[in-house]
N, C-alpha and C positions, 0 to 999 in steps of 0.2 A: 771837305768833311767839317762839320761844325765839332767845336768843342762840347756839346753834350752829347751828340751823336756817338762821337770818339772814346768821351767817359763810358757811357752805356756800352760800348764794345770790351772795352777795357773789362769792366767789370764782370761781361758776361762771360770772357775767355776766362776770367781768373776763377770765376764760380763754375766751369766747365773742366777745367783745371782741377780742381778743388771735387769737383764730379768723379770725376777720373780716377785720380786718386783713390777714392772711397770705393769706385768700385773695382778697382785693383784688388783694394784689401778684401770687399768681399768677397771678390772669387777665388782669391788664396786663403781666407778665410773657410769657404766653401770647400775646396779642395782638403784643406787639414784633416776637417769635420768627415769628407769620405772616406779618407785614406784612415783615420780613424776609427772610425764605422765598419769599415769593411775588416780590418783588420781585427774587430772585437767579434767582429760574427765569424771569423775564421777560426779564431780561439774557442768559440761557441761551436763549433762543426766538432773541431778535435775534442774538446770534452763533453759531445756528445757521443762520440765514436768512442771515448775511451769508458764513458758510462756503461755503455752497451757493452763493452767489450767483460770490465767488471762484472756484471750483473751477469752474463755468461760463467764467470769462473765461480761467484756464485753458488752459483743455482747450480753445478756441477759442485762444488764444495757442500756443499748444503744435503746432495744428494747421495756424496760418498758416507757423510755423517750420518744419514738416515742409514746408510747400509751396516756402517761399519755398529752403529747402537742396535741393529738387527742382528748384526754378528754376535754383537756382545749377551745381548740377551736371550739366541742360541747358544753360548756359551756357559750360559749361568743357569739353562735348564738342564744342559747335560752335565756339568757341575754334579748338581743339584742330585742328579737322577746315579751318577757312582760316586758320590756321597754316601747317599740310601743305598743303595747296593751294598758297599763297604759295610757302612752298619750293619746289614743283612748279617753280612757274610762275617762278620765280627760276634754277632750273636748265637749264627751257628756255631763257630768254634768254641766259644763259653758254655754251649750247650754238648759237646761232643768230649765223652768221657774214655776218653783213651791216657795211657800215662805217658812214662816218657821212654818207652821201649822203641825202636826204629820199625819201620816193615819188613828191614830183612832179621833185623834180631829176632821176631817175632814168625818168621816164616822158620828160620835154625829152630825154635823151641818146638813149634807144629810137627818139622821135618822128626826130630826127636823122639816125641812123642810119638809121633806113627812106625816108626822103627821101634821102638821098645812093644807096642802092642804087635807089631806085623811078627817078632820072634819068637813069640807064644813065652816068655820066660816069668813072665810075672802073674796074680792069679786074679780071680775075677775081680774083686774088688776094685784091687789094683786097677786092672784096665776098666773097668768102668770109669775112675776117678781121671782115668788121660783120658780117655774121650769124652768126658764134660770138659777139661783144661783143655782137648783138643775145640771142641765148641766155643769154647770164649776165650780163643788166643785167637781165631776166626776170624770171630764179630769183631776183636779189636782189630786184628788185622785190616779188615774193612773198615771201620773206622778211620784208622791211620791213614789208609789209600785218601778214604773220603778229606780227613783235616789236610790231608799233604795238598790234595788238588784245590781245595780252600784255601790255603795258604797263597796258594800258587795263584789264584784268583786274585788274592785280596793286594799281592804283590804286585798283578796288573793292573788290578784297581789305583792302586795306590801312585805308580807310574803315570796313571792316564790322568790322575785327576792333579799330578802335578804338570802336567803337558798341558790344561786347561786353565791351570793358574794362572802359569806362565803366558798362555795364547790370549786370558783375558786382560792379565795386567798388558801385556803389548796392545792390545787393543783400544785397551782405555787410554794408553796413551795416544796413540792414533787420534783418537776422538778430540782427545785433549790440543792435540796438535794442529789439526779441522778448524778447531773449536776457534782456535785462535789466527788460524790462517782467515775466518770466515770473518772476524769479528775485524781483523785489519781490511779487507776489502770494504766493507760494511760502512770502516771510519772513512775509508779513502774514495767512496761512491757518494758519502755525507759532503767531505771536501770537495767534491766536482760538482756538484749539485750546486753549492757556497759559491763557490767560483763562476758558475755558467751563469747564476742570478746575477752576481756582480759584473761578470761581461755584459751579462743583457744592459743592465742600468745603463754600463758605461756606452755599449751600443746606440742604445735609444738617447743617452744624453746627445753623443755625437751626430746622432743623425736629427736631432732636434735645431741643434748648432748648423744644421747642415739646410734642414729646411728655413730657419732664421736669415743665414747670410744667401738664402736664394732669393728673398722676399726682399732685402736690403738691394740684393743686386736687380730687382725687376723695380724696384722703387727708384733707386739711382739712377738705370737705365731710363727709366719714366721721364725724369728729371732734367736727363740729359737732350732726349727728344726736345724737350721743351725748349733748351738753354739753345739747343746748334737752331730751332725753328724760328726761334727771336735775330738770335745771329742771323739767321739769311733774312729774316726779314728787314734787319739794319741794314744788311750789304744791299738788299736789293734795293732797297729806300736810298741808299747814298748813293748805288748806282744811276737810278732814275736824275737825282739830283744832279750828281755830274753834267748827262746825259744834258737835261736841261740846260745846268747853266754853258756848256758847251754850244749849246745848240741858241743862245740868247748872243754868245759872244756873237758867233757867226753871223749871225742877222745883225748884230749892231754894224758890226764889219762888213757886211755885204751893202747897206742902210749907208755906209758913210760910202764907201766905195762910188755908189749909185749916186749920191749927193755930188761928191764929187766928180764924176765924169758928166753928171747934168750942167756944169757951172762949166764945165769946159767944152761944153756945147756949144753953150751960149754963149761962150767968149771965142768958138770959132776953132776952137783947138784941134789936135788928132787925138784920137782915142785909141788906148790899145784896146786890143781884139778881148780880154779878158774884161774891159770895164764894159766896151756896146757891147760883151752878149750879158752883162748884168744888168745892165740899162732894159736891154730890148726883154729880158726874163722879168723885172719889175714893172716895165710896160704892158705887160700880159698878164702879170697877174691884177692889176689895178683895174683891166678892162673885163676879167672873167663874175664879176661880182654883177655888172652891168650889163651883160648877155645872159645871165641868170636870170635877173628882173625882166 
């Protein structure tokens, strides 16, 4: 092997070496860039599953609130309506002229008064005068029933419309509580949203990383083809060479051999059997040139 043959070898194993290397690191280069990738899109699944999942509690949050301001504003119409009743029934009593005698005081004074006329003891007048007091201890009498059972109204009223107070303030808080349950989803489907963008980038950067050290590694690979195709073609070139100057030795060797067993012809010698069949093999071939012609 010649000294620049040898360089040239040298040099091509150290830049195949050097190949190597480079794409070593690209394919672990490449590999990071997947396991990374794939890793961000995994993260991307789950904070889309948990979007979804959100946006479900949502829309059912959303929907109780719709109900529960439907409740409330069924609440503030009945409200509303034995309120006005109260009123009502507030006005009739201001308008209802009875004093402050009971319905049974008032039925003793009736009972009274029908006993002193039913025993004949007093005289016309007289009884004329109790049966007009009997006529309007009566009407109050009915009156009385009537304020009692208005009272007795307005006392229900008055119950129910604090049972509505009560149901609408609990409700507004409800709403209030919705309100704020919905508004924390709201932020935390904003944050996922934040976050799935920022995986995607991070995704796409690594899978860019990933297409990059592929292109590296088919460049390299490229490179490398080239580097071992030179290499064999040194080796085969140094082969041949060998090959050759092996094959030159031999002939000089066989060339001296044949010289010398011709001289020991002529001098009458013995020949070993190794030198006359080289003799008699360079005898033949000297004469095949001349039977050609």
């Amino acid at each position: 092997m010649t000294d620049e043959t040898e360089e040239k070898i040298d040099a091509l194993r150290e830049e195949l070496n050097e190949l190597t290397s480079r794409l070593d690191e690209a394919l672990e280069e490449g590999r990071r860039s997947a396991e990374s990738r794939d890793t961000h899109h995994t993260k991307m699944k789950e904070a889309r599953a948990r979007l979804l999942e959100l946006k479900q509690k949502r829309q059912e949050t959303s929907q109780q609130i719709d109900e529960a301001i439907a409740a409330s504003q069924a609440l503030r119409r009945s409200l509303w309506e034995k309120t006005q009743e109260a009123k009502n029934v507030r006005s009739i009593l201001k308008s209802t002229k009875v004093g402050y005698d009971t319905a049974e005081k008032l039925e003793r004074k009736i009972a009274s008064a029908e006993w002193r006329i039913q025993t004949g003891l007093i005289d016309p007048k007289e009884e004329k005068r109790l049966f007009e007091e009997i006529s309007r201890m009566e009407r109050m009498l009915e009156e009385t029933k009537v304020k009692r059972g208005t009272l007795k109204r307005l006392r229900t009223l008055s119950a129910e419309i604090d049972d509505v107070k009560n149901a609408l303030e609990r409700n507004s808080e409800k709403i209030e509580t919705l309100m704020r349950s919905r508004s924390t989803l709201v932020r935390q489907m904003r944050d996922l949203v934040q976050e799935h963008r920022k995986l995607r980038k991070l995704g796409d950067r690594s899978h860019e990383r990933f297409v990059q050290a592929r292109i590296r590694q088919r460049e390299i690979e490229d490179k490398r083809i080239v580097v071992i195709s030179r290499l064999k073609a040194l080796g085969y070139k140094e082969r041949t060479a060998r090959q050759a100057a092996v094959k030159e030795r031999e002939q000089a060797l066989r060339q001296k051999v044949v010289a010398t067993a011709a001289e020991k012809m002529k001098r009458g010698e013995k020949l070993s059997f190794e030198e006359f069949r080289m003799l008699m093999e360079q005898g033949q071939s000297s004469e095949e040139p001349g039977r050609q012609s």
